[in-house]
MDTraj code that builds the backbone (N, CA, C; nanometers):
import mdtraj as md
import numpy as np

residues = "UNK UNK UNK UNK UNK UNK UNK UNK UNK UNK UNK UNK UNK UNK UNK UNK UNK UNK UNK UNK UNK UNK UNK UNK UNK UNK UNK UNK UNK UNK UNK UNK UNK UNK UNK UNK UNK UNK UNK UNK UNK UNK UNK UNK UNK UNK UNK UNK UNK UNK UNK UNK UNK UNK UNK UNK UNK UNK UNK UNK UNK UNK UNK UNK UNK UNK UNK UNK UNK UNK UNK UNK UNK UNK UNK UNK UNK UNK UNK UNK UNK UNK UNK UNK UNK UNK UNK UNK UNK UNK UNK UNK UNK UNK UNK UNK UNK UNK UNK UNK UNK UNK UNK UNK UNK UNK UNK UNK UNK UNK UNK UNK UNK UNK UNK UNK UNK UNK UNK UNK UNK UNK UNK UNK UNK UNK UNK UNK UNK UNK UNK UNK UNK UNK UNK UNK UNK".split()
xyz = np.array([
    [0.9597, 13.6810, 11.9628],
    [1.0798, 13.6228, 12.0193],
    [1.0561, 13.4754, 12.0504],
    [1.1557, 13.3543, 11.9824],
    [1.1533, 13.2351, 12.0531],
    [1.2176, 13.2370, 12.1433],
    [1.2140, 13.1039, 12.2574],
    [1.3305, 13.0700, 12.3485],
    [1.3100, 12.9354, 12.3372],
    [1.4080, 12.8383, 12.2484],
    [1.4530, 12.6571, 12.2779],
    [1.5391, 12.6260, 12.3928],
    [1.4962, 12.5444, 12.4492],
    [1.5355, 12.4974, 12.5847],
    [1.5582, 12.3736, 12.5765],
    [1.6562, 12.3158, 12.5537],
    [1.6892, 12.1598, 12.5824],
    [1.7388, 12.0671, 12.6951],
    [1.7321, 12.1516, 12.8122],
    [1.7979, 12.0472, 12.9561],
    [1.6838, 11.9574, 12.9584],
    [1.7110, 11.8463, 13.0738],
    [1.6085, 11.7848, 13.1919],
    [1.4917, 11.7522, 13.0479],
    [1.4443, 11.7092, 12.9391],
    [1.4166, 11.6405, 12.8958],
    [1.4152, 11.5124, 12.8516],
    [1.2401, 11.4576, 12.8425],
    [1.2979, 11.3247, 12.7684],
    [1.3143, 11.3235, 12.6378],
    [1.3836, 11.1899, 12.5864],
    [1.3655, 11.1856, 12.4480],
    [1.2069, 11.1409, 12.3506],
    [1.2404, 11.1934, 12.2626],
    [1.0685, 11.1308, 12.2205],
    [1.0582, 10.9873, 12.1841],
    [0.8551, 10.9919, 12.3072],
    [0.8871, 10.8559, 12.3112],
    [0.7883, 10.8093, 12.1648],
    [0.8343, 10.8387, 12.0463],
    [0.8100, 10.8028, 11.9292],
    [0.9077, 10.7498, 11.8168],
    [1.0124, 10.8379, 11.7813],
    [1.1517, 10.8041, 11.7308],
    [1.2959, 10.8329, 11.8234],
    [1.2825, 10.8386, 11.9358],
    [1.3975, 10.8709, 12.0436],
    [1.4614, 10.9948, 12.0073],
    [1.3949, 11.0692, 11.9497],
    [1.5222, 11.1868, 11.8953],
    [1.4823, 11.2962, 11.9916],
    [1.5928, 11.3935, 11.9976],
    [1.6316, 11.4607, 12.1557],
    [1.5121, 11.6013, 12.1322],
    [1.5043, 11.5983, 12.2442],
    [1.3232, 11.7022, 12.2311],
    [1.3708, 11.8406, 12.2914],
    [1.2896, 11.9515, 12.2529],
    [1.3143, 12.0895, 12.2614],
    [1.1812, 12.1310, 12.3131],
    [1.2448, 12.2185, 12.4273],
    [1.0949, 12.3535, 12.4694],
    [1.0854, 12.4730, 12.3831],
    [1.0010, 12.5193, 12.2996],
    [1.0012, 12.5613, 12.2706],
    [0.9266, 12.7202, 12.3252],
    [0.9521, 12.8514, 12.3478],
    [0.8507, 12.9071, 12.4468],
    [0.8622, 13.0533, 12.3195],
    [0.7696, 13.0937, 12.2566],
    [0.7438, 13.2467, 12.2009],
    [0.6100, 13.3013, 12.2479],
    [0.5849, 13.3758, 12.2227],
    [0.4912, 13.5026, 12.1786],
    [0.3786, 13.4401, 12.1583],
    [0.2600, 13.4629, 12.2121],
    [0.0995, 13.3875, 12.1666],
    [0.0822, 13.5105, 12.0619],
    [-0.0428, 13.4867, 12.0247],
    [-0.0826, 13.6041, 11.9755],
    [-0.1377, 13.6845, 12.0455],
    [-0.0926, 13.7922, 12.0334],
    [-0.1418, 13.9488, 12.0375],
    [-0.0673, 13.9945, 12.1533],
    [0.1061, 13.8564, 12.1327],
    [0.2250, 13.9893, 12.1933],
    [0.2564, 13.9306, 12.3558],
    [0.1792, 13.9355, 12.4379],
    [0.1594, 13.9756, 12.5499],
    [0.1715, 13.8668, 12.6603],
    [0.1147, 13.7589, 12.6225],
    [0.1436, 13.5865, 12.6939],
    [0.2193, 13.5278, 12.6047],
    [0.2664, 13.4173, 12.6442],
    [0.3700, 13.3055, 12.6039],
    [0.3080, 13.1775, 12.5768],
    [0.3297, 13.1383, 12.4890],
    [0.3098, 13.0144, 12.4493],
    [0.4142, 12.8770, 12.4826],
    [0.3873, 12.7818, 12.5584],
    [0.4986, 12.6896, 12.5326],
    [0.4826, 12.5634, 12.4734],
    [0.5587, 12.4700, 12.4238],
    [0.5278, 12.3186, 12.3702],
    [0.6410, 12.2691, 12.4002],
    [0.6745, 12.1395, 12.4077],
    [0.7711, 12.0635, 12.3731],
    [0.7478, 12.0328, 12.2513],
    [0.8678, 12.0079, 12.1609],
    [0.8936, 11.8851, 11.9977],
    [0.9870, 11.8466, 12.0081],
    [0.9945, 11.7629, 11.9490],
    [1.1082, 11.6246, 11.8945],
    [1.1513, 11.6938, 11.7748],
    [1.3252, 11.7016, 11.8158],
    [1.4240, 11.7798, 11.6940],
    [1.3950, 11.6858, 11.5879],
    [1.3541, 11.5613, 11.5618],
    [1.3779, 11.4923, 11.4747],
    [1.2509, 11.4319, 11.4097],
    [1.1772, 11.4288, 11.4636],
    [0.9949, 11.3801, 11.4147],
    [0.9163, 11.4496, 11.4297],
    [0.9336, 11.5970, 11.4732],
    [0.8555, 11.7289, 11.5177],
    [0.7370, 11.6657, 11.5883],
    [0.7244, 11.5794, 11.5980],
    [0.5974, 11.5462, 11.7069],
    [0.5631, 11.6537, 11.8193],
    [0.4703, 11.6994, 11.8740],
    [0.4914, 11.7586, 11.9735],
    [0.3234, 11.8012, 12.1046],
    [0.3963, 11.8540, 12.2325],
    [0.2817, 11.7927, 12.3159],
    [0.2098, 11.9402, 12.3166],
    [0.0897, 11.9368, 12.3796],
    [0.0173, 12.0313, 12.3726],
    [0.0506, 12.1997, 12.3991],
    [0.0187, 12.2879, 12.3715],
    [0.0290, 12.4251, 12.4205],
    [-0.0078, 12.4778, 12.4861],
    [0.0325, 12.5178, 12.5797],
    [0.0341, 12.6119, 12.7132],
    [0.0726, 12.7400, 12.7260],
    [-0.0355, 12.8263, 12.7352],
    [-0.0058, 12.9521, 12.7490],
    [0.0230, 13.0331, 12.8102],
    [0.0309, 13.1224, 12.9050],
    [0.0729, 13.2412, 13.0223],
    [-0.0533, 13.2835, 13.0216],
    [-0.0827, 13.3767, 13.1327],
    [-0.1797, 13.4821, 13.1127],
    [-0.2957, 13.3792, 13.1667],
    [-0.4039, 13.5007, 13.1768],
    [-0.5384, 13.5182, 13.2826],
    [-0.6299, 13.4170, 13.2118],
    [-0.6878, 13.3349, 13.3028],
    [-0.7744, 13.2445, 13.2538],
    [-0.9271, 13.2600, 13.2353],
    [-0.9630, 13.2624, 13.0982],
    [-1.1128, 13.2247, 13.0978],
    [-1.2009, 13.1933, 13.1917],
    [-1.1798, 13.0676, 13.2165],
    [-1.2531, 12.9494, 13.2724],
    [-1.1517, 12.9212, 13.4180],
    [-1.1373, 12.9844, 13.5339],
    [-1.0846, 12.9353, 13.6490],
    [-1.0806, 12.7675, 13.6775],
    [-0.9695, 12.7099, 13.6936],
    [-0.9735, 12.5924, 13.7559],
    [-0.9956, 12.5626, 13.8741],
    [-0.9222, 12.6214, 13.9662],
    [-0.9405, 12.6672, 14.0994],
    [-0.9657, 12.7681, 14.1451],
    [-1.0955, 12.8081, 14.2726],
    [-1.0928, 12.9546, 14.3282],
    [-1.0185, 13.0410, 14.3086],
    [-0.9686, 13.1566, 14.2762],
    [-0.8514, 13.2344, 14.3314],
    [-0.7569, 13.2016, 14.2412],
    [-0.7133, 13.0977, 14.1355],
    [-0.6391, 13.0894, 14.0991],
    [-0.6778, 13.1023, 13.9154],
    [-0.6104, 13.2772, 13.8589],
    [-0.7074, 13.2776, 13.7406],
    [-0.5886, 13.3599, 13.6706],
    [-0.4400, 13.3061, 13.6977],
    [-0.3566, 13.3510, 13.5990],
    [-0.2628, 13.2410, 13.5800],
    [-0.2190, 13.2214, 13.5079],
    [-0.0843, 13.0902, 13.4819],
    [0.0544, 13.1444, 13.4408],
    [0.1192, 13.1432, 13.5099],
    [0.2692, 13.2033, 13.4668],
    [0.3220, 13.1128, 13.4211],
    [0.4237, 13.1381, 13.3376],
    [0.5669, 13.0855, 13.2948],
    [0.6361, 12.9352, 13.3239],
    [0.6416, 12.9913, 13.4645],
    [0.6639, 12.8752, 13.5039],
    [0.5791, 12.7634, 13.5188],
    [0.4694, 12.7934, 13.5679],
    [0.3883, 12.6936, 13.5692],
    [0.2880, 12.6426, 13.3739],
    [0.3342, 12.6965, 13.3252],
    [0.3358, 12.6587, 13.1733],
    [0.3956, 12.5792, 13.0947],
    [0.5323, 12.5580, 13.1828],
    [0.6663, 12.4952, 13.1559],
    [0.6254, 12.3581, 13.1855],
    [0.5783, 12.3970, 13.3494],
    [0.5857, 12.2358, 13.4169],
    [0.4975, 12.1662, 13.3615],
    [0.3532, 12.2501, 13.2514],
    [0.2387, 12.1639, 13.2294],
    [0.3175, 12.1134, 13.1190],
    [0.3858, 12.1610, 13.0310],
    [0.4271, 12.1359, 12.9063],
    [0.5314, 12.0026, 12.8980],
    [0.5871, 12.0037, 13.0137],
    [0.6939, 11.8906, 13.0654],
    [0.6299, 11.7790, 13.0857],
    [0.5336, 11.7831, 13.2098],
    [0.4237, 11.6784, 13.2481],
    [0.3672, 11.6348, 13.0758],
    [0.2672, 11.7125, 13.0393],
    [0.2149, 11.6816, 12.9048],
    [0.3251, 11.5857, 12.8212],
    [0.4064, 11.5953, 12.7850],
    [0.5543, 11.5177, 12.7186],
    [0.6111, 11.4281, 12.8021],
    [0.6054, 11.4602, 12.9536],
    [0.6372, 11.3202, 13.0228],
    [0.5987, 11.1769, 13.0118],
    [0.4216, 11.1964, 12.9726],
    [0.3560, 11.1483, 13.0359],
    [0.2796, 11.0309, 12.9370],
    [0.3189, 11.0609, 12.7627],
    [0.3111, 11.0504, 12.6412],
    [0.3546, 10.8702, 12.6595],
    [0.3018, 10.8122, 12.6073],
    [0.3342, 10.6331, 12.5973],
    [0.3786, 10.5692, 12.4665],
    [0.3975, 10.6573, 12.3717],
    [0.4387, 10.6043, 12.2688],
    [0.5456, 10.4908, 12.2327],
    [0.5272, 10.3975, 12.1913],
    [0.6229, 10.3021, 12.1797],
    [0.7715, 10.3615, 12.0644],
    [0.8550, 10.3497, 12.1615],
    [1.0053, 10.4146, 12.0797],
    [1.0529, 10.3328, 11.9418],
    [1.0669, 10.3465, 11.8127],
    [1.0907, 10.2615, 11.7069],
    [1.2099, 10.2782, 11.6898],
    [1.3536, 10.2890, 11.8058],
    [1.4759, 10.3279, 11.7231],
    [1.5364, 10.1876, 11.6502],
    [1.4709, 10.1045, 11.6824],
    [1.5871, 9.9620, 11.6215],
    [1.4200, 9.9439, 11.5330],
    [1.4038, 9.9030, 11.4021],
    [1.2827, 9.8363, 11.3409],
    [1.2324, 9.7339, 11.3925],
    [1.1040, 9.7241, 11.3829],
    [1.0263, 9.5767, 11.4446],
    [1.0067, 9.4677, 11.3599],
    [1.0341, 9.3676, 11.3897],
    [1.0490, 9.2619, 11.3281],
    [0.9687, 9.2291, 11.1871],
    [0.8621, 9.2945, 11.2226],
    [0.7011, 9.2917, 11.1265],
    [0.7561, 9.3397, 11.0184],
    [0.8016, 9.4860, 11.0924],
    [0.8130, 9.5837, 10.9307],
    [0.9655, 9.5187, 10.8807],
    [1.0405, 9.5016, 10.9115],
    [1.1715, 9.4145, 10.8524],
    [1.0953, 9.3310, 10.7676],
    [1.0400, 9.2197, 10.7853],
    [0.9480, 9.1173, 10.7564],
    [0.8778, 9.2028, 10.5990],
    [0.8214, 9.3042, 10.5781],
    [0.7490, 9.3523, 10.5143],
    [0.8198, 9.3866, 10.4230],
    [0.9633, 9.4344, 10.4311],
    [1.0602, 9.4828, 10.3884],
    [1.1144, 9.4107, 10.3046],
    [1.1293, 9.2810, 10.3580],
    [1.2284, 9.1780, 10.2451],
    [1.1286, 9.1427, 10.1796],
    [1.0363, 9.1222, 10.2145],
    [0.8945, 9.0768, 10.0765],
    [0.8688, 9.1888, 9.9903],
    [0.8867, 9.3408, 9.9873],
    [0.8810, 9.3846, 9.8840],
    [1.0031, 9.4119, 9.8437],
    [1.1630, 9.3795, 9.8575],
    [1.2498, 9.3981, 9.8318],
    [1.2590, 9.2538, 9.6875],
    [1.1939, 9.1552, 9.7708],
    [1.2197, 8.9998, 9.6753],
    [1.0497, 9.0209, 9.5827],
    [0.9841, 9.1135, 9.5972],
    [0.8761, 9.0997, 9.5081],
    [0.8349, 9.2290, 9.3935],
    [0.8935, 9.2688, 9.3123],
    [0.9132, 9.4394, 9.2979],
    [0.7702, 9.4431, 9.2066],
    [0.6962, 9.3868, 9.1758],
    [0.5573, 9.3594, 9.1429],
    [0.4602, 9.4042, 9.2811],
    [0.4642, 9.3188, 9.3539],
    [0.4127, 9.3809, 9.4608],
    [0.5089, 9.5191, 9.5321],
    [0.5532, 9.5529, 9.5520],
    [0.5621, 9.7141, 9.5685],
    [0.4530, 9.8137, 9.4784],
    [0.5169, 9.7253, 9.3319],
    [0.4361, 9.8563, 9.2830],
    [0.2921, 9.8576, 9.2347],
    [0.2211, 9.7273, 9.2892],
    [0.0537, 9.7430, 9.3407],
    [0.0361, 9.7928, 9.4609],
    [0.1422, 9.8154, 9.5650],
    [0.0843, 9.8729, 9.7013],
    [0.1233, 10.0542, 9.6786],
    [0.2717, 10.0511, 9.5935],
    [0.2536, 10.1908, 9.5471],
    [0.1217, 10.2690, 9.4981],
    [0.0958, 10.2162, 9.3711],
    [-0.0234, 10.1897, 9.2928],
    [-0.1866, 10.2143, 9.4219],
    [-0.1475, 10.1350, 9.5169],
    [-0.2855, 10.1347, 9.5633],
    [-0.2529, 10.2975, 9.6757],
    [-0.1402, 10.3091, 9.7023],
    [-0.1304, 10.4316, 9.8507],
    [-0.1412, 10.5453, 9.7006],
    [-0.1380, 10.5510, 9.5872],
    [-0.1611, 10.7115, 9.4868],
    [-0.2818, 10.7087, 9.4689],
    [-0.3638, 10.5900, 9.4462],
    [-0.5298, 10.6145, 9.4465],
    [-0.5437, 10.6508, 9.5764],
    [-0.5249, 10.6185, 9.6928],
    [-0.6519, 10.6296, 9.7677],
    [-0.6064, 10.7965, 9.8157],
    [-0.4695, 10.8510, 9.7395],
    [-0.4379, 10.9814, 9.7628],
    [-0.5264, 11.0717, 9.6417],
    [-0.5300, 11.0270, 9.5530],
    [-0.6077, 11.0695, 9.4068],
    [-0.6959, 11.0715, 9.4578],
    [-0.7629, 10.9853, 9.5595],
    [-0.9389, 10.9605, 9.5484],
    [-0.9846, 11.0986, 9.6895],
    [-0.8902, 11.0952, 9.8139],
    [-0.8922, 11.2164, 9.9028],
    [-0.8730, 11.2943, 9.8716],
    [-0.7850, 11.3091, 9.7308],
    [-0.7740, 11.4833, 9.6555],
    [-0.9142, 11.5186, 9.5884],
    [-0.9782, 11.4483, 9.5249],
    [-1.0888, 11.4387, 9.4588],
    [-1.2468, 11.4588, 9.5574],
    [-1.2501, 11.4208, 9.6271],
    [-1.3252, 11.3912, 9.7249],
    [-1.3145, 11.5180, 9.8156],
    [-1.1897, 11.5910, 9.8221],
    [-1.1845, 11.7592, 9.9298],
    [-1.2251, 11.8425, 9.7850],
    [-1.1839, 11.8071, 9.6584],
    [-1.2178, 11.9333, 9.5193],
    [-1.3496, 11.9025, 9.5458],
    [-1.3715, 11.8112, 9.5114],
    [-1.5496, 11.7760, 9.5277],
    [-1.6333, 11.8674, 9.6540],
    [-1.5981, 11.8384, 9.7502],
    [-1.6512, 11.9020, 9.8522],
    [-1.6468, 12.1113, 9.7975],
    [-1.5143, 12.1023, 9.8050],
    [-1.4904, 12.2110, 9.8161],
    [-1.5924, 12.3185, 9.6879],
    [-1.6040, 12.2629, 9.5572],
    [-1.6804, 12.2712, 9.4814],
    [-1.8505, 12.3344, 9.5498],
    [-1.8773, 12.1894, 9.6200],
    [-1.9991, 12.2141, 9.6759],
    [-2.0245, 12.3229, 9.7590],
    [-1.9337, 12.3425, 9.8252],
    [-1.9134, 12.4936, 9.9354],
    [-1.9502, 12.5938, 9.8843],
    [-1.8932, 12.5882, 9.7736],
    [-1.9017, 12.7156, 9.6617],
    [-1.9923, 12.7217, 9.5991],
    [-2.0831, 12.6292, 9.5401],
    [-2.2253, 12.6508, 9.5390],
    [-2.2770, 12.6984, 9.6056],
    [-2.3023, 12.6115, 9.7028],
    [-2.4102, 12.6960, 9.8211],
    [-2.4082, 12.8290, 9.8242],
    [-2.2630, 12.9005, 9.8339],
    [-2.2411, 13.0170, 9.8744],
    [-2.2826, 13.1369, 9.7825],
    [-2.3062, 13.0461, 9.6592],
    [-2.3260, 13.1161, 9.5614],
    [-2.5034, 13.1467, 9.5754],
    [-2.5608, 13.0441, 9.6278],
    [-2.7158, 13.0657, 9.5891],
    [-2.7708, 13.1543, 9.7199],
])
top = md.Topology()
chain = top.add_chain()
for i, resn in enumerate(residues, 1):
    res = top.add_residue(resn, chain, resSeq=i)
    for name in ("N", "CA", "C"):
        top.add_atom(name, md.element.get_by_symbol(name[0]), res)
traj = md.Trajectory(xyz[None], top)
């Protein structure tokens, strides 16, 4: 079961777009999981769970409910400093009309962002290759 919750939030402070609690099911049913995300950049702040704690923070205090899952999850997203980009920054405008007036340069910086994606695809086969050796000997 989910439950989205949208009151008493902020907006995200990354692309301003309007943010959701999100609260389901952890695994194995029984505690709750919560997060905040951003409807619009899915960004989102850490997870907080329900249920009996491992590792006590305080004496005596070795279960976390609901509510108090909520408030960490709120705080956590409150508390976030991200600079908001809803209007563009001057820079990237700036960046913008130079590859708009240069279509040569676009497509060497295109050109250069597919290698260095070719070269991280190559470089995880590679690895991954090696894994599989080992495993083999």
């Amino acid at each position: 079961m989910q439950v989205i919750e949208t009151e008493h939030l902020n907006c995200c402070p990354f692309c301003g777009g309007e943010a959701e609690m999100i609260i389901c099911n952890a695994i194995g049913g029984v505690e709750k999981s919560v997060r905040i995300s951003c409807k619009k950049c899915r960004c989102s702040s850490n997870i907080f769970v329900t249920g009996r704690l491992a590792f006590p923070l305080k004496a005596g205090k070795d279960y976390v409910s609901l509510d108090e899952a909520k408030e960490k999850a709120i705080a956590s997203w409150e508390k976030r400093t991200g600079k908001i980009l809803v209007e563009p920054e001057k820079e990237i405008m700036e960046i913008a009309k130079e590859l708009q007036a240069n279509p040569l340069l676009y497509q060497v910086m295109q050109n250069a962002a597919n290698a260095r994606t070719k070269r991280t695809i190559q470089q995880a086969t590679n690895f991954l290759k090696e894994q599989a050796k080992q495993k083999q000997q």
